[in-house]
N, C-alpha and C positions, 0 to 999 in steps of 0.2 A: 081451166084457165091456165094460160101462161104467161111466167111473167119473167123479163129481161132485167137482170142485176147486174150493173156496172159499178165501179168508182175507181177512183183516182186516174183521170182520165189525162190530168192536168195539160189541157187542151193541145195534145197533137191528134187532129184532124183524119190524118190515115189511118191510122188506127181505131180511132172511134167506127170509121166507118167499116174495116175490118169486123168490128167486134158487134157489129148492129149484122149484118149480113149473117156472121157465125149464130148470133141467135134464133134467126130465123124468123117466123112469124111468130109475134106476141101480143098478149092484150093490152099489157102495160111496160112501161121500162121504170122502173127505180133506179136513180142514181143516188148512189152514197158520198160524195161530194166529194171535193179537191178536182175537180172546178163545176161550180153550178152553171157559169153561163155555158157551159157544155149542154148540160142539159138542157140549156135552153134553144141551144143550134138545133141539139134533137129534137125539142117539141117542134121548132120551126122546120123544120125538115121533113119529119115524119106528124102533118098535121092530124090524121084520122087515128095515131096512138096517143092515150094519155103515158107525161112523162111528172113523173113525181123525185123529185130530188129532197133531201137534207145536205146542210153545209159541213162542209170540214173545216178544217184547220186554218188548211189554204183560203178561204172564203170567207176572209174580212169583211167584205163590201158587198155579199149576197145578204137579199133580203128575205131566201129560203130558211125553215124552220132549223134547228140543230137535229128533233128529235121528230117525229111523228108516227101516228099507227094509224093503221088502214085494217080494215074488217076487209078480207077477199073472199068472196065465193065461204063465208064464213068463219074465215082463218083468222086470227088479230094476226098482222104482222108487225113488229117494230123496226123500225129502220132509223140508225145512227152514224153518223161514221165513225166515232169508236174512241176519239184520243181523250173522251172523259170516263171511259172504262177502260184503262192500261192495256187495249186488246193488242198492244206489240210485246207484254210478258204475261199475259193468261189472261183467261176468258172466266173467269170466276166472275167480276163487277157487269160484264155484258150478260151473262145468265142470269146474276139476283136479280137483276131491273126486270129482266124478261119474267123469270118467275113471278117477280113482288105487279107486273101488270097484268097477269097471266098471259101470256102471247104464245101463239104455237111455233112464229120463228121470228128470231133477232137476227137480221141484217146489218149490216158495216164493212168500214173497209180498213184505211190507216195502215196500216201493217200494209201494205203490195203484198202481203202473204195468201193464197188462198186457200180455203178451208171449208168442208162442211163437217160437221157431226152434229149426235145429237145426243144431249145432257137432259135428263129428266124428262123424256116426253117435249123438250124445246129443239128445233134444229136450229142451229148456229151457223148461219151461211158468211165469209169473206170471198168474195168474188176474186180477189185480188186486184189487178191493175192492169188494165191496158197497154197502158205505155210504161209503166218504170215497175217493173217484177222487181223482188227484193227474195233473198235465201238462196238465189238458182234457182229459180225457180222462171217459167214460161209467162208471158202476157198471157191474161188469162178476165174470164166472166163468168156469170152462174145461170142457169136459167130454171127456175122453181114452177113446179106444176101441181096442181092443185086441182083433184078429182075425183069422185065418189069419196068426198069427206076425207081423201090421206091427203101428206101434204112431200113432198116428194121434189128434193135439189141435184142439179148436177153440176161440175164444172166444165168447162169449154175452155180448151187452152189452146192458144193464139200461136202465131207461127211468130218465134225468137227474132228478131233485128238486133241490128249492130245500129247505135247511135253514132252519126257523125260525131269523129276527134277520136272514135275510141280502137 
């Protein structure tokens, strides 16, 4: 199985769609939210993928879950966007949850930072950000594969733009 991780997409359109193309063929798209109705352009878009989102920060008025976990191909995954686990000064509060639900990976985003490692037998994936990278760091996505039982992340980094004004 493969599966497309976005967030923080915060709806510029070119770029999402950049970042669907870089992923390639997937089973599923996870969005880690700051902006759900993104995810929802995607489900409409892309009808024959399931798109599964949680809300961020930004996503007052979505009626997407904050937290949720999916069983894939066996795997529990958690998926959050992260700003009630400080994951912009350590990943210590995103790993106990994942440990204390046993999960084999926590997903999120918040931080435009991205990252994978893995802490205890948990990999820890931030896909980072589409549209607004934070540290110098590139727009950027993850895409997670999941096969003979491993569970296996990578990033995908997006090609830098200059924002008008800047």
């Amino acid at each position: 199985m493969r599966i497309g991780i976005i967030s923080d997409t915060h709806r510029l359109w070119s770029r999402i769609e950049e970042a669907l193309k870089l992923m390639g063929e997937v089973d599923i798209i996870l969005h880690l939210g700051d902006n759900t109705s993104d995810a929802d352009d995607i489900r409409d878009l892309l009808e024959d993928i399931p798109v599964v989102a949680v809300r961020g920060n930004c996503d007052q008025v979505s009626s997407a879950p904050e937290e949720r976990v999916l069983t894939l191909e066996g795997k529990k995954i958690f998926m959050t966007h992260g700003h009630k686990y400080n994951v912009k000064y350590d990943y210590d509060d995103i790993y106990k949850k994942a440990e204390k639900i046993g999960a084999d990976a926590a997903l999120f985003g918040h931080s435009h930072y991205p990252i994978i490692m893995k802490r205890g037998g948990i990999v820890l994936v931030n896909p980072g950000s589409t549209t607004m990278p934070k540290q110098g760091t590139s727009p950027s996505l993850a895409v997670m594969t999941i096969e003979n039982g491993g569970l296996e992340a990578q990033l995908i980094t997006m090609k830098k733009f200059i924002r008008p004004g800047q």
